[in-house]
N, C-alpha and C positions, 0 to 999 in steps of 0.2 A: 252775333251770327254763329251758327255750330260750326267746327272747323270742319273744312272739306278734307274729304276723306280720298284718299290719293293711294292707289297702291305701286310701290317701285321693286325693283330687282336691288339687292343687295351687293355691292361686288367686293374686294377684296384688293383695294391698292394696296400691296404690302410690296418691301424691296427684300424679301425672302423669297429664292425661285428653287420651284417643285422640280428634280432632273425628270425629261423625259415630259414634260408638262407641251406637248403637240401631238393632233394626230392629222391623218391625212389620208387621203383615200386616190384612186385611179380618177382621171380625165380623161373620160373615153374620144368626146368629142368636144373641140373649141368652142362651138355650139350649143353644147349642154347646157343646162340651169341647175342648180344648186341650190341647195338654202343651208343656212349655219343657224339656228334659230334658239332663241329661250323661249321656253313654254313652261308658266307658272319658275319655278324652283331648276326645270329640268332644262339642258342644253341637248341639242341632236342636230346632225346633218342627215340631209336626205338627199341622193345623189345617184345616179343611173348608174345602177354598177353591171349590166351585161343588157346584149339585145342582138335578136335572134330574127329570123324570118319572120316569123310570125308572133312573136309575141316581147315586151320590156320589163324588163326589172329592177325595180328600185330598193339600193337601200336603205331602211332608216337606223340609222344608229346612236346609241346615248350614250353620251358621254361622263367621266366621273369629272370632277374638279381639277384634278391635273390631266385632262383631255381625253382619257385612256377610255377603250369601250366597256361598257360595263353591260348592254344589252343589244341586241337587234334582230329587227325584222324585213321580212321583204317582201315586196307588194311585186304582184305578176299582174301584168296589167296586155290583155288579146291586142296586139297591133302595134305600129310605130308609136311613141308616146316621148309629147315633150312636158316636162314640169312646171306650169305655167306661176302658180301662187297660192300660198298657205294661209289658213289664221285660225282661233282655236278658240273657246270660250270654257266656262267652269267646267265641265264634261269632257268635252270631245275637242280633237284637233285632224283636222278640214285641209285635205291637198286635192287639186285642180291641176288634171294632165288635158292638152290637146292630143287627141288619139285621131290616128287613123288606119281603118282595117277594112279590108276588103272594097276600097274606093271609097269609103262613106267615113268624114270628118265627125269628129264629138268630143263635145268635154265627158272628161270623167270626174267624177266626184269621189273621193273615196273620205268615209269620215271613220276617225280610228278611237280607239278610250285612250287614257293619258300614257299607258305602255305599251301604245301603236299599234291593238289589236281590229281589224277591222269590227266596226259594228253594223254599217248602212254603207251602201253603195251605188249608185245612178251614172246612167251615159243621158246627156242632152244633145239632141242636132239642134242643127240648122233651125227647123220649123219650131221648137220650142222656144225661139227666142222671134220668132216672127210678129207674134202679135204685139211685141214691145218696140218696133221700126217700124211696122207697116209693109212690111217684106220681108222677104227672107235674103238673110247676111250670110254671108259666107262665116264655119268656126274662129277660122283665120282671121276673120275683120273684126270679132268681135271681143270686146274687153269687159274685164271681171273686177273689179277691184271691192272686197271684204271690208264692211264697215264692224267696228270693233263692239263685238255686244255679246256679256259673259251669261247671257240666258240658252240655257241647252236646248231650247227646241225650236229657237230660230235661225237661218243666213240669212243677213242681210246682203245687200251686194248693189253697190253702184254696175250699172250694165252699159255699156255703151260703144259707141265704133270712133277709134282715135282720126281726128281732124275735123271731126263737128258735122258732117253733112248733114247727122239724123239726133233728134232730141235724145240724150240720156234717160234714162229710167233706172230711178230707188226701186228696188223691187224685195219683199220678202217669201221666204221660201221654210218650207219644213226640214228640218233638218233630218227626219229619216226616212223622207224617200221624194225630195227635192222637189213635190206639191206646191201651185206657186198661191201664196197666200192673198197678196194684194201689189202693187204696184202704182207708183207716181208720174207723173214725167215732172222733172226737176233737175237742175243742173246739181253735179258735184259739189258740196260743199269745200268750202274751205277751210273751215273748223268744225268738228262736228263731237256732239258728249251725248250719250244713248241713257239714259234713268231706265227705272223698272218698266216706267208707261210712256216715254215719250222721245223721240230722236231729235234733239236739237240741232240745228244749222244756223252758221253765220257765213253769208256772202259776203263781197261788198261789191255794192253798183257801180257801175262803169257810166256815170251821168257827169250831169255839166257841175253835182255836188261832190268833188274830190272827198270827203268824208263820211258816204253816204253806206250804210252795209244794211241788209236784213236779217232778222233770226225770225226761221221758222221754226213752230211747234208743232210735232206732228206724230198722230197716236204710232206708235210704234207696232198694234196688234192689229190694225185697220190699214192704215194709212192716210186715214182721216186729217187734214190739213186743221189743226186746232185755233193757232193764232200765228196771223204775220206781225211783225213789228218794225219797223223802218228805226235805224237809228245810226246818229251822225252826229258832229258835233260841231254842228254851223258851218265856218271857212276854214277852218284847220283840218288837216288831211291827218288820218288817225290809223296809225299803224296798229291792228289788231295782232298780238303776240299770242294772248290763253282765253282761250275758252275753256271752261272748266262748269260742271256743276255735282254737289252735294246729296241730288235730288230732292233740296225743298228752296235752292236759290241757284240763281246762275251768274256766277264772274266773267265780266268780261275788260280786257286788262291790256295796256299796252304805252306807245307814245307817240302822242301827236305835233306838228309842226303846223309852220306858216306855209301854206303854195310847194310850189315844186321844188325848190330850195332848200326845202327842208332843214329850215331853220329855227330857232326859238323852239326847239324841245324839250317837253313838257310829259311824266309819266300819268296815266289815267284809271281808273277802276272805275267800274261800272257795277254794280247789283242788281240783278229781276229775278223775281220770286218765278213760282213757275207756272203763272197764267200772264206772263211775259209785264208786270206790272214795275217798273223801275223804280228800285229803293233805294238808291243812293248813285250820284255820279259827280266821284270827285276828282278833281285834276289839282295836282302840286304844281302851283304859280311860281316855284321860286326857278328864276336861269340858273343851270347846273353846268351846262355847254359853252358859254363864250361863244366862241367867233367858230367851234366845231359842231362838226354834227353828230347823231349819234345811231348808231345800226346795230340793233337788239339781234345777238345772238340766241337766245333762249332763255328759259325762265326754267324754277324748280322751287318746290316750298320744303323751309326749314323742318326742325322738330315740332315746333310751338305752331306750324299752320299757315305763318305768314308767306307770301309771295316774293321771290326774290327775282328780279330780272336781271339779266347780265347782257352789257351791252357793249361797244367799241365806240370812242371817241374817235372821230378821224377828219381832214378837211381835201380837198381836192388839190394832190400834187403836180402842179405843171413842169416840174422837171423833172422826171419818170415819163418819157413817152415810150409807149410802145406800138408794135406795125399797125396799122388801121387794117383789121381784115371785117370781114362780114361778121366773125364770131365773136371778134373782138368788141365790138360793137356791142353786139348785141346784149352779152355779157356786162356790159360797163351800163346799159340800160338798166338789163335785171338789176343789179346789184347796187344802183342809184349811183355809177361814178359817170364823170362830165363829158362834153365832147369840147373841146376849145377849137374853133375858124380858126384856118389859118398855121395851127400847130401839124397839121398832118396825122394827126396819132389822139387815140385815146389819152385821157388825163387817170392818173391812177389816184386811189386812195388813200391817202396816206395816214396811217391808225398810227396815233400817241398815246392811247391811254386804251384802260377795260375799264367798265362802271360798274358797279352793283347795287342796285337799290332793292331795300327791304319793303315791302309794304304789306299794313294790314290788311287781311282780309275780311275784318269785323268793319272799317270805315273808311278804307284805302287811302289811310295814312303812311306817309314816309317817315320810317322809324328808323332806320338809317340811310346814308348814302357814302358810297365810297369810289376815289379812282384809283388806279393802280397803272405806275409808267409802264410802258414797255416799246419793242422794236428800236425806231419805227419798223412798222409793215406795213406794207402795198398790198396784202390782199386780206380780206378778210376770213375770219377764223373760221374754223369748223368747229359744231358743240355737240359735245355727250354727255349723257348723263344718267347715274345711278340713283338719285333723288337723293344722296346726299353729297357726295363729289360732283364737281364738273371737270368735264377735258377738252381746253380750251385748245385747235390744234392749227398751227401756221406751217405751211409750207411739210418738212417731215418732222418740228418738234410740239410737244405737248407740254401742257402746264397744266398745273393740277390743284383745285380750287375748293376746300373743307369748303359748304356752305354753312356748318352752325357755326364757324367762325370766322365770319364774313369779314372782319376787320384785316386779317393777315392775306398778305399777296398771294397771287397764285403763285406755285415753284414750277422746277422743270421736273418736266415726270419723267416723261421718255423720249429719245429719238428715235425714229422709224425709216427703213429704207426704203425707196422714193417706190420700189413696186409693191409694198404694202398697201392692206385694207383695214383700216383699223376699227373695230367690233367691238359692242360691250354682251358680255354673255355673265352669265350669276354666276358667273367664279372670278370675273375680271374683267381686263380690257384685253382684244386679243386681236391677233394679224392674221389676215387670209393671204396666200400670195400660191401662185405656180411655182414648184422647184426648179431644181438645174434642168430634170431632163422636161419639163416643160409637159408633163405624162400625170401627174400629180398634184392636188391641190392641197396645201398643208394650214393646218389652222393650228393657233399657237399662243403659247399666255405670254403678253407682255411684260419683260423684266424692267423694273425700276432704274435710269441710269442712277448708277453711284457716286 
């Protein structure tokens, strides 16, 4: 198989710190929306820095590698204006404000070249998005979410009204002067890889078959529905982790179990070429877990191409109970921990070990496996990653993961104060947090503990 070709941000774990390596700007309003973002190579915040009767101001600023500004510009934008969400492709990079001026709601579009200069510009109401409901939706009800695709003359964009009353709609749009090209109705994916010609999706079905998911093929220039594929793997319930494709095959990658239980975990690869024809679907038979189960934090491929999955060993602790509220619940659902009768209280998690498995992406072979002790911890980790580190992160500390040398533990990277947000941007890993006077928002490179 030719290696898939994966592009990552490069960061900079070093325990060497740059003085002066934060910058930080005014918080006008609690309210406000923000973004800290990498784009390509470059980092930049974009954040409302003044607003007047009539008209809002955004700055956007670039940052150098020790945080400091090194460029900026600012987008005037007629009327109240909130920053709703961003995304960029090989060209241009694409911000979506809700405006409203003179009684009349609108998104604005503004799309800029790579040093924020504007190029195109469009206001959409209400009525432009009618013919995708069947009515017209209030701006407010209505949601944008930017499907990831580095071709300059398309948006993609899931469209939809949060709580389901009205079908979603894929819909594509021109990117200079926001023309709507074609349009789906189609749920959300939940993994989705865009190629030169085709936007692939994997669901999975909510049937009486726990293992059951679809990947649609679907012309990216059209919207032409190419080929459906139903695929599942009998009675075992198959936790899909990567979709991933090359553009001449598509991986699909993860671990499956027995029933609700989720027991007898097993990692899987999957191959289809890209008229959805399946070349290989192999599953490593050997029990790696015991009597534990295992909850895939994320995946990231080495130098050499292959697929590395990182996961948590854990089994269900009953002596940890904590309050039974609705959220509590709820959460211990998501995140597959138990309810014991009778105990009053959620059962918590209890993680012994991290796992790493290597596998090819030529025959989705396991070429190594490894565990590594740790805690215990009761909750599970949070994952980041640079495509060649991981930052495995519990509670406020971090451990810090070389993938090309998967044999050695993770260490401790850093600890973090409990109102930190911890970010990866192409110079590092970094903290967002409100200062003392609670007026400023500070963004900041994380120092290595020593």
């Amino acid at each position: 198989m030719k290696q898939l070709k994966i592009i990552f941000l490069f960061f900079l774990f070093t325990s060497q710190a740059v003085h002066s390596q934060q910058y930080s700007f005014n918080y006008i309003n609690t309210e406000d929306n923000f973004s800290v973002t990498n784009d390509g190579s470059q980092v930049y915040c974009l954040f409302r820095s003044k607003q007047t009767k009539t008209h809002t101001y955004y700055s956007k600023v670039f940052l150098s590698e020790n945080l400091q500004p090194i460029d900026s510009i600012i987008y005037e934008i007629e009327g109240t204006s909130i920053f709703i969400t961003s995304g960029s492709n090989e060209l241009y990079t694409y911000h979506v404000f809700e405006t409203k001026s003179n009684g009349i709601s609108f998104f604005d579009f503004l799309i800029a070249d790579k040093s924020g200069k504007l190029q195109f510009t469009y206001r959409k109401t209400s009525l432009d998005f009618k013919s995708y409901f069947g009515k017209e939706i209030k701006i407010k009800n209505i949601g944008l979410n930017f499907l990831s695709d580095q071709h300059p003359e398309l948006l993609l964009m899931d469209v939809f009204v949060p709580g389901g009353s009205y079908s979603p709609r894929l819909v594509a749009w021109s990117i200079q002067d926001g023309s709507p090209l074609w349009s789906i109705n189609i749920s959300p994916f939940d993994h989705v890889q865009i190629t030169d010609s085709l936007i692939i999706g994997v669901n999975r079905l909510v049937t009486n078959s726990q293992a059951s998911h679809v990947i649609q093929f679907i012309n990216k220039w059209t919207g032409e529905m190419k080929k459906t594929v139903l695929y599942n793997s009998g009675r075992n319930l198959r936790n899909v982790a990567v979709v991933v494709s090359n553009g001449s095959q598509l991986m699909i990658a993860g671990d499956e179990s027995q029933g609700q239980k989720l027991k007898n975990s097993h990692f899987f690869m999957t191959m289809f070429d890209m008229r959805g024809n399946r070349l290989f679907d192999k599953v490593d038979t050997i029990d790696r877990m015991g009597k534990y189960r295992r909850h895939l934090m994320g995946s990231v491929f080495d130098k050499d191409g292959n697929l590395i999955l990182i996961g948590e060993g854990y089994k269900l602790d009953a002596t940890k109970v904590i309050a039974t509220t609705a959220a509590s619940i709820a959460v211990g659902v998501l995140l597959g921990g138990g309810y014991v009768p009778g105990l009053g209280g959620n059962v918590e998690n209890k993680i012994d070990f991290v796992t790493s498995v290597v596998l090819s992406t030529y025959n989705g072979e396991v070429k190594q496996y490894r565990t590594f002790a740790v805690g215990p911890w009761h909750d599970f980790a949070t994952f980041l990653t640079d495509g060649q580190h991981v930052l495995i992160g519990v509670s406020k500390k971090f451990l810090l993961y070389d993938v090309d040398t998967p044999e050695i533990p993770p260490t401790q990277f850093a600890t973090l104060k409990s109102r930190d947000k911890l970010i990866l941007t192409s110079f590092g890993p970094a903290i967002i947090y409100r200062d003392a006077s609670k007026r400023r928002i500070v963004i900041e490179i994380v120092k290595r503990d020593k």
